[in-house]
C-alpha positions in Angstrom: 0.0 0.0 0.0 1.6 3.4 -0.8 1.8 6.3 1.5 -1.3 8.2 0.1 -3.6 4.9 0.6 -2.2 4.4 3.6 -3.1 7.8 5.2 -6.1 7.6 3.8 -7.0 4.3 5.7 -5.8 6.0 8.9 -7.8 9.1 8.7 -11.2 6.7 7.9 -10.3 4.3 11.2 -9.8 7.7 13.1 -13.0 9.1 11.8 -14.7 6.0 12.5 -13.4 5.9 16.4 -14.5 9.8 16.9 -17.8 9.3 15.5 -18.3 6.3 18.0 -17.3 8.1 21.3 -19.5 11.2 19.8 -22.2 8.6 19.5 -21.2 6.6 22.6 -21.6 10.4 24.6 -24.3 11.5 22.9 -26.3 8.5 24.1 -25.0 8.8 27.8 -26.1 12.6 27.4 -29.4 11.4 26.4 -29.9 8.6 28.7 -28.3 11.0 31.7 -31.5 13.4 30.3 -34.2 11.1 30.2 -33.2 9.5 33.4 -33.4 12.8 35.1 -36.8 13.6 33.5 -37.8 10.3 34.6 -36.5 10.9 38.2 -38.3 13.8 39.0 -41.6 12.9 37.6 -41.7 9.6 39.4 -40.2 11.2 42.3 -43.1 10.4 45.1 -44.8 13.2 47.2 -43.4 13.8 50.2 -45.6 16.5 51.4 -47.5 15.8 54.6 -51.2 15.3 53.5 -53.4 17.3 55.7 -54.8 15.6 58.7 -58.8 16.5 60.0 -59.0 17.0 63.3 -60.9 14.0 65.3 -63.9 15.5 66.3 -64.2 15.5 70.0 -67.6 14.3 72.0 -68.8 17.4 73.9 -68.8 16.7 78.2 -72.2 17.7 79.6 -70.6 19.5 82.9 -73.6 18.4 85.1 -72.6 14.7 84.4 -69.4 15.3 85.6 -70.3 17.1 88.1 -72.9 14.1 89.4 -70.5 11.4 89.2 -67.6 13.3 91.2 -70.0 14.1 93.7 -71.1 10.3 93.6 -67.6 9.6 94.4 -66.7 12.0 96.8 -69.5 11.0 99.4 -68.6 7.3 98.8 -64.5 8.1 99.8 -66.5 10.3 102.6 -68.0 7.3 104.4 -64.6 5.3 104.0 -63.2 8.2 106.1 -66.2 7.9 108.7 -65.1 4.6 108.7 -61.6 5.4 109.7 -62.6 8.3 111.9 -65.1 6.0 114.6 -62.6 3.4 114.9 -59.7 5.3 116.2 -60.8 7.5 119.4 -56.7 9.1 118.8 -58.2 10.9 115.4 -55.1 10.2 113.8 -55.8 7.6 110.5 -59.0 9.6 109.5 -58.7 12.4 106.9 -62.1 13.3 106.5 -61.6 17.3 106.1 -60.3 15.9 102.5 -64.2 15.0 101.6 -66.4 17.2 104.4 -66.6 20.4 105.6 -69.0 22.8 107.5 -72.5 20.8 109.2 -71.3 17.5 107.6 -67.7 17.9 109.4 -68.9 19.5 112.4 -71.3 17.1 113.1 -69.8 13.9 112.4 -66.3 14.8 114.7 -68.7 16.0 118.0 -70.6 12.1 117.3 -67.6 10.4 117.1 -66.1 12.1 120.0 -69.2 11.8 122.1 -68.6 8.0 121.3 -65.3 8.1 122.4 -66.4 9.8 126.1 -68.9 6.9 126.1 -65.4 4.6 125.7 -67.0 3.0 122.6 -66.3 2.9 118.8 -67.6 1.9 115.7 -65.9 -1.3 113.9 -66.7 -2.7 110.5 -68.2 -1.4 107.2 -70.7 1.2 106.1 -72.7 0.5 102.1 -74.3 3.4 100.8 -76.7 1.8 98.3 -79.2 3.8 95.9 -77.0 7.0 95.1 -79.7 9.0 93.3 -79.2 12.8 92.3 -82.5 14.9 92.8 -80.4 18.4 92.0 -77.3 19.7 90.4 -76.4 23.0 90.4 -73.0 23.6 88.3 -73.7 27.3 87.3 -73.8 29.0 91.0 -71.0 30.4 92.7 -70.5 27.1 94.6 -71.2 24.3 92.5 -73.7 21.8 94.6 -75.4 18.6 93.7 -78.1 16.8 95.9 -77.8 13.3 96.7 -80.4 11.0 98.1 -78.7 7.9 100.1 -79.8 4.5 101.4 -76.9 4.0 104.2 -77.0 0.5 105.2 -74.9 0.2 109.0 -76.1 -3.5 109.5 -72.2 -4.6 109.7 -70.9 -1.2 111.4 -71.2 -2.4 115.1 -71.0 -0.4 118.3 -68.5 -2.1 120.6 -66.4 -1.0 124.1 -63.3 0.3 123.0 -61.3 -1.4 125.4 -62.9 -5.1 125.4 -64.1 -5.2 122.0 -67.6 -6.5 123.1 -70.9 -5.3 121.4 -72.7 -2.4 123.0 -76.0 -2.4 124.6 -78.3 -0.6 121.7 -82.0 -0.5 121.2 -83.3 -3.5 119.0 -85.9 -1.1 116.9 -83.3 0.8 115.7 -82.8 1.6 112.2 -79.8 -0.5 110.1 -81.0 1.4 106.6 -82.1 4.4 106.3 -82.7 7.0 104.1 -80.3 10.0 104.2 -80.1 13.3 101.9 -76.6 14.7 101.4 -75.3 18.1 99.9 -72.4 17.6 98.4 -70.4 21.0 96.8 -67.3 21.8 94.7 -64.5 23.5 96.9 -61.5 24.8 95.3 -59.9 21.3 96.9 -62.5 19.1 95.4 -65.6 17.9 95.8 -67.2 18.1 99.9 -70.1 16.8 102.3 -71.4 19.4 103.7 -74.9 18.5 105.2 -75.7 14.5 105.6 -79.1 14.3 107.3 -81.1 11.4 108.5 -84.6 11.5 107.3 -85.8 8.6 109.9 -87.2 6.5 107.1 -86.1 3.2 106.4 -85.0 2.7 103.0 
């Protein structure tokens, strides 16, 4: 092959490498392009979707307000409890869940017990909570609670032997008591608790 040819052969395998990488880059260009486009349109949303609010029930206050009172003069008779068994006045807390006429009048019977050298042992039920008024608008919040108290198991016995007292057979075990119960900055207190002398 003479010189000429020879060239000539070399400049068409040149040409021929050159026009492959252009092609071989083009292509990546392309591909690099699409794969890009591709990228960002299947790129998933990330934005937060927007959450409703749950929706919540409404409270009615006077139900509230019935079943705290409920529960306060319940914890109240618990404390009596405490409060007739120990002539010392020391495991009792009833302040937390009385105050004024209930208070008053449930520490001068439990100390004219004590002068009598008696106290009360066992368990008080109060049966047939019923609400005949609430009051949750007033300055004092109040609610009205009728009671059956049942003190068959809440026995009368000498504090220093233990042994029953002598008490009238005709007396009442259940009875029928009406209870104001109102919403201190503290909490929920008894303040009257009064016998109605009817058997319930």
């Amino acid at each position: 092959m003479n010189r000429r040819a020879h060239e000539f052969a070399h400049s068409v395998v040149r040409f021929r490498n050159c026009a492959a990488v252009s092609l071989a880059l083009s292509a990546a260009f392309v591909l690099t392009a699409c794969s890009s486009s591709d990228d960002t349109n299947e790129k998933p949303n990330t934005s937060p979707a927007a959450v409703s609010p749950t929706p919540t029930a409404s409270v009615d206050p006077k139900e509230t307000a019935k079943k705290e009172a409920i529960a306060a003069y319940e914890a109240y008779w618990k404390e009596m409890e405490k409060l007739y068994a120990d002539p010392a006045g020391k495991s009792a807390h009833l302040d937390r869940y009385a105050a004024s006429a209930a208070l008053e009048n449930a520490e001068a019977d439990a100390g004219r017990a004590y002068k009598g050298g008696n106290i009360l042992i066992g368990e008080v039920t109060v049966t047939d909570s019923t609400v005949t008024k609430t009051d949750v608008t007033g300055k004092i919040p109040n609610v009205t609670l009728s009671n059956c108290l049942d003190i068959s198991k809440w026995e009368t016995v000498d504090a220093k032997t233990k042994k029953p007292a002598d008490l009238p057979d005709n007396r009442l075990l259940k009875y029928l008591l009406v209870s104001t119960v109102e919403k201190y900055p503290e909490g929920w207190r008894v303040t009257r608790d009064e016998p109605q002398g009817k058997a319930c």
